[in-house]
C-alpha positions as CSV (number, residue, x, y, z in Angstrom):
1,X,-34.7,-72.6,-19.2
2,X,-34.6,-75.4,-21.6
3,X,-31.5,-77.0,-23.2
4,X,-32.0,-75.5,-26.5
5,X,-31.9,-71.4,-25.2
6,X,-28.9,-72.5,-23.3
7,X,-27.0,-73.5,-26.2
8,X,-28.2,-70.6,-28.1
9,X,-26.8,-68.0,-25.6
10,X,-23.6,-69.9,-24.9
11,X,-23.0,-69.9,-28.7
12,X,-24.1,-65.8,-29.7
13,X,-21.8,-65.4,-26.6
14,X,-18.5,-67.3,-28.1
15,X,-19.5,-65.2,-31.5
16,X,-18.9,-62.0,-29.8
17,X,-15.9,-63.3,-28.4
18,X,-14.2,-64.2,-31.4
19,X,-15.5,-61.1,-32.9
20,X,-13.9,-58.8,-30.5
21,X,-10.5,-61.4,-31.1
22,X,-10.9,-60.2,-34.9
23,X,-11.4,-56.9,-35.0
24,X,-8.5,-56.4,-32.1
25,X,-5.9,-58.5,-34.6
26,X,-7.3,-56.1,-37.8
27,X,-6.5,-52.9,-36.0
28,X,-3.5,-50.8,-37.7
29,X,-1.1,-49.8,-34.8
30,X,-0.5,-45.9,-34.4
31,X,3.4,-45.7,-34.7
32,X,3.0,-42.4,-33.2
33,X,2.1,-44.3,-30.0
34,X,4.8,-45.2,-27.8
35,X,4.0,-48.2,-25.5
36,X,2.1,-46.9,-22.4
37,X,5.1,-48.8,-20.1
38,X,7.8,-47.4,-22.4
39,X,9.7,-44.5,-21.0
40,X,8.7,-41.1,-23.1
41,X,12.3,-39.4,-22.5
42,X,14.6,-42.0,-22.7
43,X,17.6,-41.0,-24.6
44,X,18.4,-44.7,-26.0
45,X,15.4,-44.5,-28.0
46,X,16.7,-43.3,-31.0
47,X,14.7,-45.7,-33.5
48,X,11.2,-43.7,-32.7
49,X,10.0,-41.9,-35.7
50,X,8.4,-38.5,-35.3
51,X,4.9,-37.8,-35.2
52,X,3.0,-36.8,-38.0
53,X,1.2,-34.3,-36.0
54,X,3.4,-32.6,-34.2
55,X,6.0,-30.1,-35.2
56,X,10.1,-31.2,-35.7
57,X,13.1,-29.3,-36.0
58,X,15.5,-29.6,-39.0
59,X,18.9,-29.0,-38.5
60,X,20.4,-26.5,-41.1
61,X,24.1,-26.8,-41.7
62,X,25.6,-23.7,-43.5
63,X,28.7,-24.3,-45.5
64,X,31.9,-22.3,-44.2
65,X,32.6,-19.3,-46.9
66,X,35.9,-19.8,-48.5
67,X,38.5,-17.6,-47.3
68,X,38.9,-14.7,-49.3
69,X,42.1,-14.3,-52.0
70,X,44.8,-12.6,-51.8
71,X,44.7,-10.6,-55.6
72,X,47.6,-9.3,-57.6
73,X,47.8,-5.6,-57.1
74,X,51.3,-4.8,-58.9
75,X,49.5,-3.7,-61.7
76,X,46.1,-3.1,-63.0
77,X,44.3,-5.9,-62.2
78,X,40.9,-6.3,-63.2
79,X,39.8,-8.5,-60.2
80,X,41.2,-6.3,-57.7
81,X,40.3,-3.4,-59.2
82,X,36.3,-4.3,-59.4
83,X,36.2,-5.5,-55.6
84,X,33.9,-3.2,-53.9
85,X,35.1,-1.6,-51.4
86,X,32.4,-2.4,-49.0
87,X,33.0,-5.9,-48.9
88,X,36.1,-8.7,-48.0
89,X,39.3,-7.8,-45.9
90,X,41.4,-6.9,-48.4
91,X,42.1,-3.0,-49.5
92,X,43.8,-2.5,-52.9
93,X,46.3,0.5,-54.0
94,X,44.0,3.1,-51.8
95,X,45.1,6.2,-52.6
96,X,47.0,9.1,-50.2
97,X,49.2,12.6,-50.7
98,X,51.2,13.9,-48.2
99,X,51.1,18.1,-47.9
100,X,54.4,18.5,-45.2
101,X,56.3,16.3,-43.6
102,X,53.9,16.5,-40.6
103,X,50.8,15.6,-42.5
104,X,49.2,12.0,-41.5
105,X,47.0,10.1,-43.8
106,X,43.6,8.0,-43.1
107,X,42.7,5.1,-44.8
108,X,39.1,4.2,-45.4
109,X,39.5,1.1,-42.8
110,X,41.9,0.9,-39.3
111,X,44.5,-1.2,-40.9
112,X,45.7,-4.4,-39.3
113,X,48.4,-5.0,-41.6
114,X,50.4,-2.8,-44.6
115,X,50.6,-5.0,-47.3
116,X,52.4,-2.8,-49.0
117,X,52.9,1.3,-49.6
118,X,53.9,2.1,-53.4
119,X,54.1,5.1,-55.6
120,X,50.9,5.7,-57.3
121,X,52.0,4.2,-60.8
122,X,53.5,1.1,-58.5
123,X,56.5,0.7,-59.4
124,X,58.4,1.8,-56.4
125,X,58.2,0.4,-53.3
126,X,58.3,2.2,-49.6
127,X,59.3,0.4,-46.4
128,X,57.6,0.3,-43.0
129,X,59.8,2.0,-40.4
130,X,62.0,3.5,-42.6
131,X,59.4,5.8,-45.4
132,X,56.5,5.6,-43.2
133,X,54.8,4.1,-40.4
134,X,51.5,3.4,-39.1
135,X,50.3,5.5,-35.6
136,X,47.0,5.4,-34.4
137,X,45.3,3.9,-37.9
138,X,47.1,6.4,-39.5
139,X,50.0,6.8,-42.1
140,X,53.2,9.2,-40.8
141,X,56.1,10.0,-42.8
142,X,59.6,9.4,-40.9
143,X,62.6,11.7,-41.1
144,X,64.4,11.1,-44.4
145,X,61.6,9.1,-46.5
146,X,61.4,8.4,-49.8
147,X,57.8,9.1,-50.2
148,X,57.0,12.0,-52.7
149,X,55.8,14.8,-50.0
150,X,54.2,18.6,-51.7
151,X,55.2,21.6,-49.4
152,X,52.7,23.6,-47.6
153,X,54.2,26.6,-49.7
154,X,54.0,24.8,-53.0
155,X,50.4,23.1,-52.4
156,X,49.1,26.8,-51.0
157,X,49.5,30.1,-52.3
158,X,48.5,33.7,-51.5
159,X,48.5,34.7,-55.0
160,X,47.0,33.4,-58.3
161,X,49.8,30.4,-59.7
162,X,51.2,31.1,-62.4
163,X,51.0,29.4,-65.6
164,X,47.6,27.9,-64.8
165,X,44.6,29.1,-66.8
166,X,41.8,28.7,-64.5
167,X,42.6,29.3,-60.7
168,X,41.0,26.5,-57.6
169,X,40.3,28.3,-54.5
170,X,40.1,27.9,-50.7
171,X,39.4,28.8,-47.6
172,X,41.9,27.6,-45.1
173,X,41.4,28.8,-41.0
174,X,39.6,31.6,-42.6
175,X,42.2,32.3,-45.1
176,X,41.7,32.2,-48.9
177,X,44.3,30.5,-50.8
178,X,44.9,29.2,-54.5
179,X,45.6,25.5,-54.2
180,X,48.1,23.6,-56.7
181,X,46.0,21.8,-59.0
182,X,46.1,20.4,-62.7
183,X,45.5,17.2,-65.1
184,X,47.7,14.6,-65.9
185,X,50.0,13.0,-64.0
186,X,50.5,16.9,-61.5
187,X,48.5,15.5,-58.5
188,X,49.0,11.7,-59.2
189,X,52.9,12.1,-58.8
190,X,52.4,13.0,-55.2
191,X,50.0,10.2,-54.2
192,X,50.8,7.1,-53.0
193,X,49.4,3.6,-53.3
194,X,48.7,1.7,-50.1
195,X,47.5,-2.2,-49.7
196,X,46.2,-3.5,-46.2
197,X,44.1,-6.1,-44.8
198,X,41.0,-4.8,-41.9
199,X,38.8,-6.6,-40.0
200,X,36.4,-3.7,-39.9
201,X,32.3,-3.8,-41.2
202,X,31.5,-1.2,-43.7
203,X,29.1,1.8,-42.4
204,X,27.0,4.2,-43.9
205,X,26.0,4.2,-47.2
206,X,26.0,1.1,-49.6
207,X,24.7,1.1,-53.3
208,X,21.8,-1.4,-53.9
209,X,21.1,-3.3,-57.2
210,X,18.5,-1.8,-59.2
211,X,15.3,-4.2,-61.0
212,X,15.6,-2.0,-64.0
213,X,18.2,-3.9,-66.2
214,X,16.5,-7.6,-66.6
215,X,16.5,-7.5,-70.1
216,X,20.2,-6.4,-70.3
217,X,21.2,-9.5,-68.1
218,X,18.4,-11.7,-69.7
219,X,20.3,-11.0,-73.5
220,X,24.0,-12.1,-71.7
221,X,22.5,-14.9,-70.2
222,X,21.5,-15.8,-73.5
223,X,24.7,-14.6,-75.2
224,X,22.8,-12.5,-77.4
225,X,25.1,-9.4,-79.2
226,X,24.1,-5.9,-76.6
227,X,25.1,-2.1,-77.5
228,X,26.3,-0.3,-74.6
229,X,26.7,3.8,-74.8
230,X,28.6,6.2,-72.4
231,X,27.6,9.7,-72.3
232,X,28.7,12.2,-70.5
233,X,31.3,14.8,-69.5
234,X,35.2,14.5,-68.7
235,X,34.7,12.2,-65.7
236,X,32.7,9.5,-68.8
237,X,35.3,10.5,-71.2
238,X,38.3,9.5,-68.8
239,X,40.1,12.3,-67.8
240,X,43.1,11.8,-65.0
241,X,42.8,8.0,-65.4
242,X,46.1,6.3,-65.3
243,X,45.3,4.8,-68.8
244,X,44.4,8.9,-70.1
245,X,47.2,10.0,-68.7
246,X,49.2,7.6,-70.7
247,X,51.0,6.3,-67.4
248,X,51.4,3.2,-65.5
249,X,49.6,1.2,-64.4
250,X,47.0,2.4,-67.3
251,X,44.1,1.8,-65.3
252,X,40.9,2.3,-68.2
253,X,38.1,4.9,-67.6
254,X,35.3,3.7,-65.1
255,X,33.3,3.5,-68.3
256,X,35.5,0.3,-69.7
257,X,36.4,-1.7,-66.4
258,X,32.5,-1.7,-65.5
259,X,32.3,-3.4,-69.4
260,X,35.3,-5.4,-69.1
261,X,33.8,-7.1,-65.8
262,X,30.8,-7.5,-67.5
263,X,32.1,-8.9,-70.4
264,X,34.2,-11.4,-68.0
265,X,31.5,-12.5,-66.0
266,X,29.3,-13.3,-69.4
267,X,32.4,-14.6,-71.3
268,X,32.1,-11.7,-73.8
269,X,34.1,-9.8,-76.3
270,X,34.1,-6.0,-76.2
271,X,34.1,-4.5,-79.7
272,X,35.2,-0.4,-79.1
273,X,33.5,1.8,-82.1
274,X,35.7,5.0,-82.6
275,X,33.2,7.6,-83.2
276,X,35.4,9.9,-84.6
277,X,34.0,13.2,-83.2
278,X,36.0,15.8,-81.8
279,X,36.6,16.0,-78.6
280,X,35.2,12.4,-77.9
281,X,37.0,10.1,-75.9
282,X,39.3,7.9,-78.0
283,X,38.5,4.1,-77.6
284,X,41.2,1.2,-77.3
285,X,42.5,-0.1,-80.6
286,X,42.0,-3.3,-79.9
287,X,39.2,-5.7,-79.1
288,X,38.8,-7.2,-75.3
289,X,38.0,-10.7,-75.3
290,X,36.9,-12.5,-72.7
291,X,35.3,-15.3,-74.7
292,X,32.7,-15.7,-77.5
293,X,29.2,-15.9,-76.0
294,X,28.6,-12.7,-77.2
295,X,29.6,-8.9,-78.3
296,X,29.5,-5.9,-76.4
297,X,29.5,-2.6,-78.8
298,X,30.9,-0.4,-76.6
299,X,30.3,3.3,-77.5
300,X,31.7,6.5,-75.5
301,X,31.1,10.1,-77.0
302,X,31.8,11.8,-73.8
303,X,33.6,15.3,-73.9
304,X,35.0,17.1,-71.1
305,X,33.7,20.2,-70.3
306,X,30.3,19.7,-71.5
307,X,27.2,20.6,-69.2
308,X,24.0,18.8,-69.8
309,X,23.1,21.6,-72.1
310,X,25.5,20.7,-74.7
311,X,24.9,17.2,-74.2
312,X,21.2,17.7,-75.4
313,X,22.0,20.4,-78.2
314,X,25.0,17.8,-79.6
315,X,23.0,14.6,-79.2
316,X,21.6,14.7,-82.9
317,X,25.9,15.0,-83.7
318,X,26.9,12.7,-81.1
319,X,24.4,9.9,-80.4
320,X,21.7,9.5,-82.8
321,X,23.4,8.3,-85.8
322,X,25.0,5.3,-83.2
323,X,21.9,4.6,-82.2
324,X,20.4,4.3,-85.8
325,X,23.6,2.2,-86.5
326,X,23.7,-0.1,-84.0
327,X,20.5,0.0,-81.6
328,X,21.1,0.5,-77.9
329,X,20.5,-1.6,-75.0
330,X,22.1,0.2,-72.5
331,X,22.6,3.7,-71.9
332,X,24.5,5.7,-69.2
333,X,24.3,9.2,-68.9
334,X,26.3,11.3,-66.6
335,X,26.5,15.1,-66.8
336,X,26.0,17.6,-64.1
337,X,29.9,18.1,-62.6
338,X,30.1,21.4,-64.6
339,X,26.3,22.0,-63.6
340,X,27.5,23.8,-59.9
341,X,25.2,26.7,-61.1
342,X,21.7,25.0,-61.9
343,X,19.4,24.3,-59.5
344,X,18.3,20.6,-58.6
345,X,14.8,20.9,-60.6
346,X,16.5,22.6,-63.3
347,X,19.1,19.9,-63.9
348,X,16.5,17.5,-63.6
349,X,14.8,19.1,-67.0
350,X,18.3,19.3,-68.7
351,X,18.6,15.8,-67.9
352,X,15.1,14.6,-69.1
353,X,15.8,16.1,-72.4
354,X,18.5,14.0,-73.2
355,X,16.6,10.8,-71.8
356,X,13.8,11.7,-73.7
357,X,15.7,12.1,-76.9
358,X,17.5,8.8,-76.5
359,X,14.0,7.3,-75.5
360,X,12.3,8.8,-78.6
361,X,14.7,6.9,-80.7
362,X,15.6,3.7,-78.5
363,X,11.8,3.0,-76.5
364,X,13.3,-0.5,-75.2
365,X,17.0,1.5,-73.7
366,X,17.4,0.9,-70.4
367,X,19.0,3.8,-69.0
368,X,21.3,4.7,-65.9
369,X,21.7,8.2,-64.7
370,X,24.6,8.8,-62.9
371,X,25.0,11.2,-60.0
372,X,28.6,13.2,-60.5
373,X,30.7,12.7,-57.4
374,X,31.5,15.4,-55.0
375,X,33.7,18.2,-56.4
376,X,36.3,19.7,-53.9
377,X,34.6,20.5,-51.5
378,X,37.0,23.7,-49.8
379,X,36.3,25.3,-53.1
380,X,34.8,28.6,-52.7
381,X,35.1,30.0,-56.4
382,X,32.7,28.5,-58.3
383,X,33.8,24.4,-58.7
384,X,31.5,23.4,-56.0
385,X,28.0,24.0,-55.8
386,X,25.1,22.2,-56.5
387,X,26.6,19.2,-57.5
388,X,25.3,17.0,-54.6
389,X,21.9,18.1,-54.5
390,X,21.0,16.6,-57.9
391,X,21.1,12.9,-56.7
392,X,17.2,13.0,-55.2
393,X,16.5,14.7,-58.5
394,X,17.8,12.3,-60.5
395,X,16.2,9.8,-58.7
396,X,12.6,11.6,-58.5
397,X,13.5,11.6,-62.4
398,X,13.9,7.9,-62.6
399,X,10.9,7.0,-60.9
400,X,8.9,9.4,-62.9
401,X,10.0,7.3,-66.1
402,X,9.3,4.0,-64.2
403,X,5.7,5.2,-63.5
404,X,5.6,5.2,-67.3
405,X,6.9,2.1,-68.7
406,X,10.6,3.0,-68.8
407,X,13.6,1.2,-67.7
408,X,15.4,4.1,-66.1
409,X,17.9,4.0,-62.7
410,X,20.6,5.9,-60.9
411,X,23.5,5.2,-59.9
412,X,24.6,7.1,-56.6
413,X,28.1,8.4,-56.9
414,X,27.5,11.3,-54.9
415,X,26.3,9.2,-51.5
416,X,29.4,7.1,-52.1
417,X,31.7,10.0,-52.7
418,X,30.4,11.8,-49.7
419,X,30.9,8.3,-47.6
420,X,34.4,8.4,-48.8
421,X,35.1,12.0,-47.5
422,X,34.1,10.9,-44.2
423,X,37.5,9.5,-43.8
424,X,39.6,10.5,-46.0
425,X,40.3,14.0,-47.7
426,X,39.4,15.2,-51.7
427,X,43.4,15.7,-52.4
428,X,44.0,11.7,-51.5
429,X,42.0,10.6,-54.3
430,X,41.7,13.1,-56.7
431,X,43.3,13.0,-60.5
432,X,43.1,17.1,-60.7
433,X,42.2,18.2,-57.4
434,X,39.1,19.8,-58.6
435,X,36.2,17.9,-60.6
436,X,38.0,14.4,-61.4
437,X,38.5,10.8,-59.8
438,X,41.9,9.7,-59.8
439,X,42.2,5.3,-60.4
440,X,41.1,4.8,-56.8
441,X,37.9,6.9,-56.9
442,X,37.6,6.0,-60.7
443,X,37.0,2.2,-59.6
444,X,34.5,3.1,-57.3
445,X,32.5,5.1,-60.3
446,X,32.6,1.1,-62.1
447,X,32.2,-0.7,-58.7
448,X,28.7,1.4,-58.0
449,X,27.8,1.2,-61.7
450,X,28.1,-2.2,-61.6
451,X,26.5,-2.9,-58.4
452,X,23.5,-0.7,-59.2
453,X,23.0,-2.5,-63.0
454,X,24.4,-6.5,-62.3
455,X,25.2,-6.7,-58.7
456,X,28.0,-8.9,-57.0
């Protein structure tokens, strides 16, 4: 081999060299790599990034809810008042009535502590271990107390009462009786309020909040001027509500604290139109405000006693020219307590011909049918019938007017009023002992309303 191949190969030989020296130094290091000497698991190595390509874990940190308040309840309070029931701790002014000294009371939850144990307008106060005390979840009067107790004899009767024009009748071991009823303050006087703390979960049924109402809540969020109108029968109108019975604490109708929470959470005034028909409910003389986002025209032309019949043959008389006047945004309608008679499917056509009215007239409405509560139940003279089966009808209803374009809901009074009678009794939250709510049941009416068309 002569000299000059020699050099050659010696020199393409220290090329490749300090090619493979080049490309080595222009290579991008992997920080996904660790070193092949480095330990893969030791615990000091807390500067290694993660992979790219392999999956982390994020650590999620949940902030603590605050602990829930303690709200006035020596009066009406609106806060209290609109706190479902279903939710929180804290129990306000639940309503019970004593029949005889031995007659023990149950509260919706096991309490763990009496707050407090008032007269149902709340002004007088009861003590623990002297009016009452608390056995087995229970409320039992003790010798000498204070608390307003009704006699078997007085609350029962084997013959008709007199001075009362319409007669309530039950069925007690087998044995009919006429049971003290009335309006007013005759059943509230003998109730008592009762405030407690539970650390029980609700069960059974819950209301859920409905899709149907966007453009409702998209007009407060705005804080654009809404009409709201109420129609219905003496439940809608007010009847046996602290505030209609002209006592304390003046608790309003469902129809007004469901409003008056709305128009709080939105900052809203409530403007009340007085209709001036007869028989209507009467509205508050004075304005509610709450701020000046907006107004709410709130319109009530309920009238007790009315079936859905008369609430389609008077609704030329007793909605259209409101509707004309003002427009309508939101409309709840609520007959079929002095339905007991129809059959679900007939009710269900009453009902749709008032809906179609009102949609004839008001297209855009969006509209909430609500399903009456549960009558008393031990009637067996005509005040309970086929109250509770209207519910599914009104809902098939509702979905029917979906299906077409409609903004149409119900809100399911009769699942919650049958939820409540699983522990407790009609006579411990009734205002007449028949057909009507007294406050307590009269919240939940605004709490399911308002869960069905806002939510909490």
């Amino acid at each position: 081999m002569n000299a000059k191949r020699i050099i050659s190969m010696l020199l393409a030989v220290l090329l490749l060299g300090v090619c493979f020296v080049a490309c080595d130094q222009g290579k991008t290091e992997d920080p996904t790599e660790a070193p092949t000497d480095a330990p893969t698991n030791d615990p000091a190595q807390t500067t290694q990034e993660p992979t790219t390509d392999a999956p982390t874990t994020e650590e999620v940190t949940t902030e603590p809810e605050p602990p829930e308040e303690l709200l006035a309840y020596d009066t009406f309070n609106l806060n209290a008042y609109m706190k479902p029931i279903w939710k929180g701790k804290y129990v306000y002014n639940e309503t019970v009535m004593f029949v005889g000294m031995d007659d023990q009371a149950a509260l919706l939850y096991t309490p763990d502590e009496i707050l407090s144990v008032t007269s149902y307008d709340l002004k007088t106060t009861y003590e623990k271990g002297k009016d009452y005390d608390v056995v087995d979840g229970k409320l039992v009067l003790l010798e000498g107390t204070s608390i307003p107790v009704i006699s078997f004899d007085e609350y029962y009767h084997e013959q008709q009462i007199a001075g009362m024009p319409a007669q309530l009748q039950v069925k007690v071991d087998g044995k009919a009786y006429y049971v003290y009823w009335g309006e007013g303050t005759t059943m509230t006087q003998w109730q008592v309020a009762v405030t407690y703390t539970h650390s029980q979960t609700w069960e059974g049924f819950k209301p859920e909040k409905s899709d149907q109402f966007a453009k409702l809540i998209a007009k407060m969020e705005a804080g654009e001027d809404v009409t709201m109108i109420f129609y219905g029968d003496s439940i809608t109108f007010g009847a046996t509500s602290s505030s209609g019975a002209n006592v304390h604490p003046y608790a309003p109708p469902y129809t007004q604290m469901f409003t008056q929470y709305l128009a709080q959470k939105y900052g809203y005034t409530i403007k009340y139109v007085n209709t001036g028909l007869t028989g209507a409910c009467p509205p508050p003389a004075e304005d509610t405000v709450f701020g000046t986002n907006g107004t709410i025209t709130y319109i009530n032309p309920a009238v007790g006693g009315w079936t859905s019949a008369d609430g389609f043959n008077k609704f030329d008389q007793y909605i259209t020219p409101f509707v004309e006047q003002y427009g309508c945004d939101f409309f709840l309608l609520a007959f079929g307590m002095n339905d007991a008679g129809n059959s679900p499917k007939n009710e269900q056509k009453a009902i749709k011909k008032i809906a179609d009215e009102l949609y004839a007239i008001a297209p855009e409405a969006e509209m909430l049918l609500v399903a009456t509560m549960i009558p008393n139940p031990e009637a067996v003279n005509g005040w309970y019938g086929n109250q509770h089966r209207f519910e599914a009808a009104f809902e098939s209803l509702a979905k029917d007017y979906v299906n077409d374009g409609k903004s149409c809901a119900v809100a399911k009074m009769t699942s919650m009023s049958q939820r409540i009678l699983e522990n407790k009794r009609f006579r411990d939250h009734t205002g007449n002992n028949i057909n009507h709510p007294n406050d307590f049941l009269g919240r939940l009416y605004a709490q399911v309303v308002f869960e069905t068309v806002i939510g909490y």
